[in-house]
C-alpha positions in Angstrom: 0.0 27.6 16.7 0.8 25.7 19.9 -3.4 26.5 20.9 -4.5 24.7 17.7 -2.0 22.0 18.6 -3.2 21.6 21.6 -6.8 21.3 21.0 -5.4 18.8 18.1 -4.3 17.1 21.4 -7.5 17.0 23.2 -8.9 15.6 20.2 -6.8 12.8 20.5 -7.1 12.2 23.9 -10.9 11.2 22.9 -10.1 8.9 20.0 -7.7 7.5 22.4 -10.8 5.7 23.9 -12.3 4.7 20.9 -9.0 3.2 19.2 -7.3 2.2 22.8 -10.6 0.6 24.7 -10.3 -2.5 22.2 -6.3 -3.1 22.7 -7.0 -1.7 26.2 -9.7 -4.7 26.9 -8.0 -6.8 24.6 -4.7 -6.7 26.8 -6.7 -6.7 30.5 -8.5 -10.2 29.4 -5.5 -11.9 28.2 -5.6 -13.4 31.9 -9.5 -14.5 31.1 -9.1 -15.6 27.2 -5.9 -17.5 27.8 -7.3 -20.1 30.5 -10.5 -20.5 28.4 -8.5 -20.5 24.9 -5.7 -23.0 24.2 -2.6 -21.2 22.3 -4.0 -23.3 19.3 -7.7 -21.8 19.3 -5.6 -18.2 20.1 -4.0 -18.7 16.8 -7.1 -19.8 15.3 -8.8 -16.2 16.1 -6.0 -14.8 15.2 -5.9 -16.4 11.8 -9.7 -15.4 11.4 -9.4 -11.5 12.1 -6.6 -11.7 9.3 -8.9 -13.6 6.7 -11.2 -10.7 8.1 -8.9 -7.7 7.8 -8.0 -8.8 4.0 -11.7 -9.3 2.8 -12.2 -5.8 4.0 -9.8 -4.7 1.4 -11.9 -5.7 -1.3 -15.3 -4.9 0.1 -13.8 -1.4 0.7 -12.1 -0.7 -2.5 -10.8 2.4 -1.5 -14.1 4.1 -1.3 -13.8 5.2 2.6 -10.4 6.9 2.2 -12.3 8.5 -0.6 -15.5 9.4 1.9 -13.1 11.0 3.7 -11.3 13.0 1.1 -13.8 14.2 -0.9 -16.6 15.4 2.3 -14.2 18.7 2.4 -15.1 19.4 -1.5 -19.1 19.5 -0.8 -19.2 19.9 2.8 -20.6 23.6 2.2 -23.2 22.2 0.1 -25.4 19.5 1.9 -27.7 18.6 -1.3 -24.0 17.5 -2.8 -22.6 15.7 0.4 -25.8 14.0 0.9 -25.7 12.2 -2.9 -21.8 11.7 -2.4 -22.3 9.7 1.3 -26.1 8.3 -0.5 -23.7 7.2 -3.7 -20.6 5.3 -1.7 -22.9 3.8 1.2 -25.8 1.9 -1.4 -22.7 0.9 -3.7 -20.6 -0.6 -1.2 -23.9 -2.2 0.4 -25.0 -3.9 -2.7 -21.5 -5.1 -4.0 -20.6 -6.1 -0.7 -23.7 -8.5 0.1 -22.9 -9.8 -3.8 -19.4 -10.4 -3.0 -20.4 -12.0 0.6 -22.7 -15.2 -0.5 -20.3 -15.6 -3.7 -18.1 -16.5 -1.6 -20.0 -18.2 1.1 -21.4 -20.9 -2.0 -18.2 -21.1 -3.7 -15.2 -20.2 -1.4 -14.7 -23.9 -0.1 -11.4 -24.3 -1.6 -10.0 -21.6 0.4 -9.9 -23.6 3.1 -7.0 -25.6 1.7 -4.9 -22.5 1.5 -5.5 -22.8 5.3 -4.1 -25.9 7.7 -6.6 -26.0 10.9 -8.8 -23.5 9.8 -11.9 -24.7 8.7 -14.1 -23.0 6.1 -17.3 -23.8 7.7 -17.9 -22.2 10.1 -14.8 -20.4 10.9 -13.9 -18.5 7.4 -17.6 -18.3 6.6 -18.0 -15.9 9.8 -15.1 -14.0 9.1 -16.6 -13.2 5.4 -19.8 -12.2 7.0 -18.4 -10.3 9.9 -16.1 -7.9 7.3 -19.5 -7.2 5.3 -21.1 -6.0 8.2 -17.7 -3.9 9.7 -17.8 -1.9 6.4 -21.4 -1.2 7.2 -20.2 0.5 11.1 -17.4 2.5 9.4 -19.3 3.9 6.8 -20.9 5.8 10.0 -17.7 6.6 12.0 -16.3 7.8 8.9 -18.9 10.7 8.5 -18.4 11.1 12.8 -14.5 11.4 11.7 -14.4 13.8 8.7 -17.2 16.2 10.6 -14.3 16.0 13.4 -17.1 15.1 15.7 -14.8 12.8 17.8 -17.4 12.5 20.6 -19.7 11.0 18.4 -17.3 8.7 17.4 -16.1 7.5 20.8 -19.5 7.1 22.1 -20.5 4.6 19.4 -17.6 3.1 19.3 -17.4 2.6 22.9 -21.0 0.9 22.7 -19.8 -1.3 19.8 -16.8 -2.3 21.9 -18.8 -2.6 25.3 -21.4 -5.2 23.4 -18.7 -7.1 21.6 -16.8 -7.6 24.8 -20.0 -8.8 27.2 -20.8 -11.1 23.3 -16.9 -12.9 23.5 -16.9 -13.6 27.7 -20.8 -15.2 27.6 -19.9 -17.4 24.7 -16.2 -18.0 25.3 -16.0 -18.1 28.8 -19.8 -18.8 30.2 -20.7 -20.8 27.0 -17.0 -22.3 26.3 -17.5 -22.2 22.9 -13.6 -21.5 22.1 -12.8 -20.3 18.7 -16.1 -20.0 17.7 -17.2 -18.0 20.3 -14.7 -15.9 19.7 -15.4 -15.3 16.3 -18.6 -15.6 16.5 -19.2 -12.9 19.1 -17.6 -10.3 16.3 -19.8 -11.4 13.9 -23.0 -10.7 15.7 -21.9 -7.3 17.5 -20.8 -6.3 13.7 -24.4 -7.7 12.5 -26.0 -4.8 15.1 -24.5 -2.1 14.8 -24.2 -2.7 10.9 -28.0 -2.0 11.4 -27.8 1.2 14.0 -25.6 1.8 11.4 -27.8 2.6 8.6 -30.5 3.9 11.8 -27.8 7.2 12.8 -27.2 7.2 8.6 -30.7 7.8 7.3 -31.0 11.6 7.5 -27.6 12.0 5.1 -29.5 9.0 2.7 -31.5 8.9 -0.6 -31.9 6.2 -2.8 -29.2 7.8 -5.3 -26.3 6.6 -6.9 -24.8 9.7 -8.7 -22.5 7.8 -11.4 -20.1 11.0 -11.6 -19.6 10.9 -8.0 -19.0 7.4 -7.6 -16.4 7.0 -10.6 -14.4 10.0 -9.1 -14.6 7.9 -6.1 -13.5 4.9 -7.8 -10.5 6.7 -9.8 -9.5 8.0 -5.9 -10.2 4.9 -4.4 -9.1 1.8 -6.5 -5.5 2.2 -6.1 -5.9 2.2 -2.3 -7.0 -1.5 -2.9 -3.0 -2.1 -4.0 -2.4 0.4 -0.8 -4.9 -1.9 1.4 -3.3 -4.9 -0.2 0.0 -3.7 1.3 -0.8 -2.9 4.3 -2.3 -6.6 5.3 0.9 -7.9 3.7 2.6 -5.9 5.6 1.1 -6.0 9.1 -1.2 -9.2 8.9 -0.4 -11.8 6.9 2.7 -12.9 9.4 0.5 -14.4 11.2 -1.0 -16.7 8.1 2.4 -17.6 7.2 3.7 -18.5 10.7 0.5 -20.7 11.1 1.9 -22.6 7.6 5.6 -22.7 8.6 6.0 -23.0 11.9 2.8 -23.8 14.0 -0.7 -22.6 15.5 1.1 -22.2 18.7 3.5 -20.3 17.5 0.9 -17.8 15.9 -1.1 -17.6 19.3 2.5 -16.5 21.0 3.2 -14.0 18.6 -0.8 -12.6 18.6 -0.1 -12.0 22.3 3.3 -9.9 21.7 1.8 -8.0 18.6 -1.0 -7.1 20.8 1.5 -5.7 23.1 4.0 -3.9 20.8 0.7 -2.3 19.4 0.8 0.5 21.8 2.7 2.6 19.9 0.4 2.1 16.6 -2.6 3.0 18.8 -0.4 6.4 20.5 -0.1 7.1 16.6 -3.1 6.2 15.3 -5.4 8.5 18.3 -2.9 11.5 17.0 -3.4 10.9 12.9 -7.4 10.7 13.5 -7.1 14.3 14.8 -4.9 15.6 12.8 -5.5 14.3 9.2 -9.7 15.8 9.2 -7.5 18.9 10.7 -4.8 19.0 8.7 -7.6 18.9 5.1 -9.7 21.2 6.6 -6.5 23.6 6.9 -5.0 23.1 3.2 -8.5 23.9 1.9 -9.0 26.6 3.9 -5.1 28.0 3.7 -3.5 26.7 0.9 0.6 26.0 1.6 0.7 28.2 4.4 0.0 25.1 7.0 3.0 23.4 5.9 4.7 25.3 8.9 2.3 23.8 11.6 3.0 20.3 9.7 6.6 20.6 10.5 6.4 21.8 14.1 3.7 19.2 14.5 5.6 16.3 13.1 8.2 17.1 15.7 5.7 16.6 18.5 4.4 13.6 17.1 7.8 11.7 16.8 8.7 12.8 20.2 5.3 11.3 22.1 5.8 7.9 19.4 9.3 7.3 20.8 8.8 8.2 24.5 5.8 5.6 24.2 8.5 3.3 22.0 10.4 2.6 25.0 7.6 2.5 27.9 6.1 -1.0 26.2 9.8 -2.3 25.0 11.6 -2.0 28.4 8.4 -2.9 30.3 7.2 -5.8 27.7 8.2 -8.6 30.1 6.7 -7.4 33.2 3.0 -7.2 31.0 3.2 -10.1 29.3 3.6 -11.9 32.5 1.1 -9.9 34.9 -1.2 -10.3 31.9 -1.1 -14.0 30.5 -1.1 -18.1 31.5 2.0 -19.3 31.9 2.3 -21.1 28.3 2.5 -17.3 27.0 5.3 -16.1 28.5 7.6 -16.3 25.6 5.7 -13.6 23.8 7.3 -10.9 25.5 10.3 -11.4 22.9 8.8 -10.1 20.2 7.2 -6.7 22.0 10.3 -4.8 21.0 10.7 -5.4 17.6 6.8 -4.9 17.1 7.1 -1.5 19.1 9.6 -0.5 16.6 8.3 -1.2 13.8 5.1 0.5 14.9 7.1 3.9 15.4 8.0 3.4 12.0 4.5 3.4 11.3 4.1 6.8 13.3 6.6 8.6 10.7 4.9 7.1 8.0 1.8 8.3 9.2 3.6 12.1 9.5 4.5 12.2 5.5 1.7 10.2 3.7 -1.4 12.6 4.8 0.2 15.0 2.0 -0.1 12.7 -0.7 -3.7 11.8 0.1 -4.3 15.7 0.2 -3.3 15.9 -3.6 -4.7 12.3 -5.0 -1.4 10.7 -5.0 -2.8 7.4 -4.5 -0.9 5.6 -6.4 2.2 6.3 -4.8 0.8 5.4 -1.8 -0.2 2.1 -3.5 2.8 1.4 -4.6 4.7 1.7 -1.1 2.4 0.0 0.6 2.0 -3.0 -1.5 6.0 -3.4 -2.3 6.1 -3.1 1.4 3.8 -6.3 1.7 5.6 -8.2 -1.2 8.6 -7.0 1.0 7.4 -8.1 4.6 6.1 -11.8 2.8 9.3 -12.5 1.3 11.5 -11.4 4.8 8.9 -13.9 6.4 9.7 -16.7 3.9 13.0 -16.3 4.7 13.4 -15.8 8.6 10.1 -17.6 9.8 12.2 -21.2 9.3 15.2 -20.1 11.1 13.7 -17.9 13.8 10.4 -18.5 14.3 7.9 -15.4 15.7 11.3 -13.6 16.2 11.4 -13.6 12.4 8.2 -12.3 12.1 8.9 -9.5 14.0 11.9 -9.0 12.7 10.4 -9.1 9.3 7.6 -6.7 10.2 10.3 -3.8 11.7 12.6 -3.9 8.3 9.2 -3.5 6.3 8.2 -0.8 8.4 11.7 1.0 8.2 11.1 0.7 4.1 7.7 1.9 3.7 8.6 4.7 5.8 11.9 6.1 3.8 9.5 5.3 0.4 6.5 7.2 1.3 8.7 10.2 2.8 10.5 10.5 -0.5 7.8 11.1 -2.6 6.2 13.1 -0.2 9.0 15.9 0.8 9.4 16.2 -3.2 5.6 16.7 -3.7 4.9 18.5 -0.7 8.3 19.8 0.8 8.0 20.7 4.4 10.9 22.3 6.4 11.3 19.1 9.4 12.6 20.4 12.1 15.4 18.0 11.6 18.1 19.1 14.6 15.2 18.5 17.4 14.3 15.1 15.6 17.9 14.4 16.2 17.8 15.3 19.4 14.7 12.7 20.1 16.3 10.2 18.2 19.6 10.3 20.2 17.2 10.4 23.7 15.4 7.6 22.3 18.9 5.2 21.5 20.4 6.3 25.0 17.8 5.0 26.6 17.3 1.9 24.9 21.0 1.0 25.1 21.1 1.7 28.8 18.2 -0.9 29.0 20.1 -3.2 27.1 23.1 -3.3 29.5 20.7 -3.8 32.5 18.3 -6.3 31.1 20.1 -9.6 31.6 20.5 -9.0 35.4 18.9 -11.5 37.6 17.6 -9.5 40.2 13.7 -8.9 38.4 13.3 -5.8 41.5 16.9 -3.9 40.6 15.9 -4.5 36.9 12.6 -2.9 37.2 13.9 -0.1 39.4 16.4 0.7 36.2 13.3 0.5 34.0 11.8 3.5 35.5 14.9 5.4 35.9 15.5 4.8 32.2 12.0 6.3 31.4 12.3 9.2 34.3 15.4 9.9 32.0 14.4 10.3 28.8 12.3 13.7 29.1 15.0 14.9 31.5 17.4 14.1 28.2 15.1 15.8 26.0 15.3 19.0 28.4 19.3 19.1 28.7 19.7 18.5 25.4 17.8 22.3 24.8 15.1 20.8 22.9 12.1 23.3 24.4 11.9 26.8 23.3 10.9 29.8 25.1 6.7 29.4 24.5 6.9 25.4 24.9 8.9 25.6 28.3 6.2 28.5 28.7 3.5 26.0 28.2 4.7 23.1 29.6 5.1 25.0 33.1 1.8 26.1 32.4 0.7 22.6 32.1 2.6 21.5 35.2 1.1 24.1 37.3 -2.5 23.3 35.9 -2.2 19.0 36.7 -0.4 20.3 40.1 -3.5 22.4 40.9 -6.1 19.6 40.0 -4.1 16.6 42.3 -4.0 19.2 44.9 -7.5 19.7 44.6 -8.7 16.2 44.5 -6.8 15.4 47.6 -8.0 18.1 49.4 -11.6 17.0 48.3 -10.8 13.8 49.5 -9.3 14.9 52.6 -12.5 17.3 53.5 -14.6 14.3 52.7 -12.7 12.0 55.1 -13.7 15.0 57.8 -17.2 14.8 57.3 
């Protein structure tokens, strides 16, 4: 078991480029965007890659969760798979260019749903940009459910690599601002939309197979209410702290939910491993993987929270090696985000069961009562505190949709949890944290930092008295030891023979 979770790990290691290169870049140019971008024009891309992220929803509707699900019914039978992918990729392409210039002619009054967003050209781009997104992950997708994860990085790296050199020539070389920005997403999206369709064409016919795609549809359609949610949940804070509190305020709390993000992308790199992993297994096994999901889970939680309190206690120090001095403040609101985003981990841990057996709907319906959830906490707290309500918002929702989704999920699919070494994380994890907490307010910025890395030197050292290892892992993990030992003490001695020459 601990092989296949370890090859689970090497898999995840390589999305970790594909999913962590944008937050990575993203993070290493605050210092470049924020002396070309005001906090105001932050907040305006900001605002735009939310109108963005909720247009997806509905040019989506469900069908690549469905993509995903349904390749392990006909992935033995390529005549089947290729009408299934030919079915979902023509559909969505049709509808979605439909749905695109509708709203390009008529959307106008959007803008008043808006303040300092303009429709033209700022929302226009952003409709444009999620048509041709859905295009790109139509082909990652496939890359994903084939568990081809290679594939997936290299084009995505590509993608990344040309969007990247797109934003600094017309932001920073062009000072176009904001629309730069935006518009450098919209044209890298508009390419690879179309290399796209290029890497596509051998798993395309011009077939719609009705059967297929209303199966789809039936899967898929709730996830729209799932979808829905989920921007609620995780997006729209930024929408409604542009409308109650400011633009500037919106750019600050961009910068410190870019930050606290960490932790979503250390969870995010594992689920795109293990969910293609963990179908394959229940088709192939039946209920006899619900053991590895239960040993599994306990590894997850334990990286998540170790990760958890690397980007909270060090949150200050990035923010300001990273940003202009007007950003400073954002470091605030990296905690809170980092927590609700291990919230996000454990929800990730129970909800690949209920997309195993169809239960959409349940899914829909934690997601989206999380986003009526996280919109109403925002109402509430974004007058009183600001970002720090928004954050504070987004961590309660997470905490919800977590203890929702699990519920349904250990009654449909029960799994024995190794709950005593979850414990065990969980009391590592507040330890540390607390500790933290006594030592943050101390002037002295070196003794503070020295305590940081004590703090995080501590928490495996914890997690080892507190007997959480077994025989085989301690096994392993000396194995491992040994292994990364063995390669530094290589590479110095290469560079030492090289120095000789």
């Amino acid at each position: 078991m601990l092989k296949r979770f370890l090859e689970i790990a090497r898999k995840s290691s390589i999305y970790l480029i594909a999913l962590g290169l944008p937050i990575f870049l993203g993070v290493v140019l605050l210092p470049l965007y924020t002396r070309f971008l005001t906090p105001e024009e932050y907040g305006i891309t900001s605002v735009a890659a939310s109108i963005t992220a909720f247009l997806s929803i509905f040019y989506q509707l469900g069908l690549l969760s469905a993509y995903l699900r349904f390749y392990f019914d006909y992935r033995q039978n390529d005549a089947e798979l290729k009408r299934l992918i030919s079915t979902i990729t023509i559909f969505l392409m049709l509808y979605g260019l439909v749905l695109s210039t509708a709203i390009t002619l008529f959307g106008q009054p959007i803008e008043m749903l808006i303040p300092g967003v303009a429709f033209s050209p700022y929302i226009q781009m952003a409709v444009w940009s999620s048509y041709f997104s859905l295009i790109f992950m139509l082909r990652l997708g496939l890359y994903q459910a084939e568990q081809k994860a290679n594939k997936y990085v290299l084009f995505s790296v590509v993608q990344i690599a040309v969007t990247t050199i797109l934003t600094i020539i017309l932001v920073v070389f062009l000072k176009q601002g904001a629309l730069g920005y935006i518009g450098a997403q919209l044209l890298s999206n508009a390419i690879f939309s179309v290399a796209s369709l290029w890497l596509l064409r051998q798993h395309l016919a011009l077939i719609i197979d009705t059967s297929k795609l209303k199966a789809a549809l039936l899967y898929g359609l709730p996830l729209i209410f799932h979808s829905l949610g989920a921007w609620m949940f995780s997006i729209a804070d930024r929408l409604l702290l542009n409308n109650l509190a400011s633009t500037t305020e919106t750019g600050l709390y961009t910068i410190g939910f870019q930050i606290g993000q960490g932790v979503n992308l250390v969870a995010m790199v594992i689920n795109f491993a293990w969910s293609p992993y963990f179908f394959s297994r229940i088709k192939d096994s039946g209920d006899t993987v619900k053991s590895e999901v239960g040993r599994f889970a306990t590894y997850w939680v334990l990286v998540m929270c170790f990760a958890f309190l690397i980007i909270s206690l060090f949150s200050r120090e990035i923010v300001a090696l990273l940003t202009a001095a007007e950003y400073r403040e954002a470091y605030r609101v990296v905690p809170l985000v980092a927590l609700s985003f291990l919230f996000v981990g454990l929800y990730y841990v129970v909800v690949n069961p209920l997309f195993w057996l169809g239960k959409t709907h349940i899914v829909a319906t934690g997601t989206l009562t999380s986003g009526i959830l996280n919109v109403a906490l925002n109402l509430a707290l974004i007058p009183h505190m600001q970002m720090m309500g928004s954050a504070l918002a987004t961590a309660l929702t997470s905490l919800y949709c977590f203890l929702f989704i699990a519920f349904f999920s250990l009654r449909l699919f029960p799994v024995s949890y190794e709950y005593r070494r979850l414990a065990k994380i969980a009391i590592a994890t507040v330890l540390c944290y607390l500790l933290f907490l006594v030592v943050a307010d101390l002037s002295s910025f070196w003794i503070v930092f020295a305590v940081k890395l004590v703090i995080v030197i501590l928490f495996p050292a914890l997690i080892y008295f507190l007997r959480f290892l077994d025989v085989q892992e301690k096994r392993v993990a000396r194995d491992l030891f040994k292994t990364g030992v063995q390669w530094c003490y290589g590479k110095m001695s290469l560079r030492k023979g090289n120095k000789n020459l």
